[in-house]
N, C-alpha and C positions, 0 to 999 in steps of 0.2 A: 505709397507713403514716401516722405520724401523726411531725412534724417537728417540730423543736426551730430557731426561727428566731430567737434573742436578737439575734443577728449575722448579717445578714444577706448578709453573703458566706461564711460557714459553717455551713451548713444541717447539722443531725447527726439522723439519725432516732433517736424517744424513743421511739416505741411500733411495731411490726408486729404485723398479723392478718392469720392467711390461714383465714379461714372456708372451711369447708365448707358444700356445698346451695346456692354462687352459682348460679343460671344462668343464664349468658348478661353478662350486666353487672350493673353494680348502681347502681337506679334512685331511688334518694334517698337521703337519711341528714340523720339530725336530732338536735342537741346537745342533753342533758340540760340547761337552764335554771337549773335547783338541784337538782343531783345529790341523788338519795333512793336511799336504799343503795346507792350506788356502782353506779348507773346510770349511765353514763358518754355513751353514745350508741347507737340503734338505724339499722339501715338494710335496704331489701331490695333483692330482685333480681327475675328473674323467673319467678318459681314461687311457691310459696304459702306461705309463710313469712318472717316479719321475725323478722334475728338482735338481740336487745339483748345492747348491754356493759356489764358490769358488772365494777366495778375491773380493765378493762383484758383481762380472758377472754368471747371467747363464746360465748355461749348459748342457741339457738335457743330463740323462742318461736312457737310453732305456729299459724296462725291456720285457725281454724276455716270455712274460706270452700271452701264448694261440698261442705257435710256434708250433702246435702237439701237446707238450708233457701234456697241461692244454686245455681242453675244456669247454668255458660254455653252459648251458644248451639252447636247443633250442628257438629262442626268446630275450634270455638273454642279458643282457650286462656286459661288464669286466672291472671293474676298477680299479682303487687305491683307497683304503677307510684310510689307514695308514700305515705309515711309521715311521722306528725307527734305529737311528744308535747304535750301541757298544759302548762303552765309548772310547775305542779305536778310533773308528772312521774308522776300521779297516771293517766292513760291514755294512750290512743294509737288514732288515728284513721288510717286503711289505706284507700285507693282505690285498685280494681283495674282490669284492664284491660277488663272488663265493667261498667263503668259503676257499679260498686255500692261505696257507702262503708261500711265496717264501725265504729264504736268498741268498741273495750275498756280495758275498765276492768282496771287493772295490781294485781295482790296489795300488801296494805301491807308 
C-alpha cells in the first residue's frame, strides 16, 4: 500500500497492490529514480521472480536464475534476497540467496 501523507494525522491510502507469486515476504523493493516508462518501483520476495511497476499495475518479470547456467546447492532454495535499479532505470541488479548476483539489463 502506498500512503498519501500530505497530513500527517490523516493518512489516506493512494495506491494498493496485492501481487501475486509473493512467497513468504517480500525482501526488498527499490524506487524508480526517473521513472522511464512509467516504471514506478520493483521489489521481490522469495522465489525467483522480481515483480516491476509500471504506472501503478504489476508485472511480473521473470528472472532467469537457476536455467542451467546458476545451480543451487543440494536441498537448497533460490531466491530473491534484493533488488536494485540504475538511476537510469535502464537495469536491475538481483542477489540471491545462493550467493550469486545477476544483472539485467531492462528493455527500452
Amino acid at each position: 500500500m502506498l500512503y498519501d501523507t500530505t497530513d500527517p494525522f490523516d493518512w489516506h491510502t493512494e495506491f494498493a497492490l496485492a501481487p501475486g507469486g509473493v512467497h513468504g515476504t517480500i525482501t526488498d523493493i527499490d524506487f524508480a529514480q526517473a521513472p522511464r516508462e512509467g516504471l514506478d518501483f520493483v521489489f521481490s520476495s522469495l522465489n525467483l521472480t522480481v515483480h516491476a511497476v509500471r504506472d501503478r499495475v504489476d508485472s511480473e518479470l521473470v528472472l532467469p536464475i537457476g536455467d542451467g547456467l546458476l545451480q543451487p546447492r543440494p536441498g537448497a532454495g533460490l531466491g530473491v534476497l534484493s533488488v536494485k535499479l540504475s538511476a537510469g532505470g535502464n537495469e536491475l541488479v538481483a542477489g540471491t540467496t545462493e550467493g550469486f548476483l545477476c544483472l539485467y539489463r531492462l528493455r527500452p
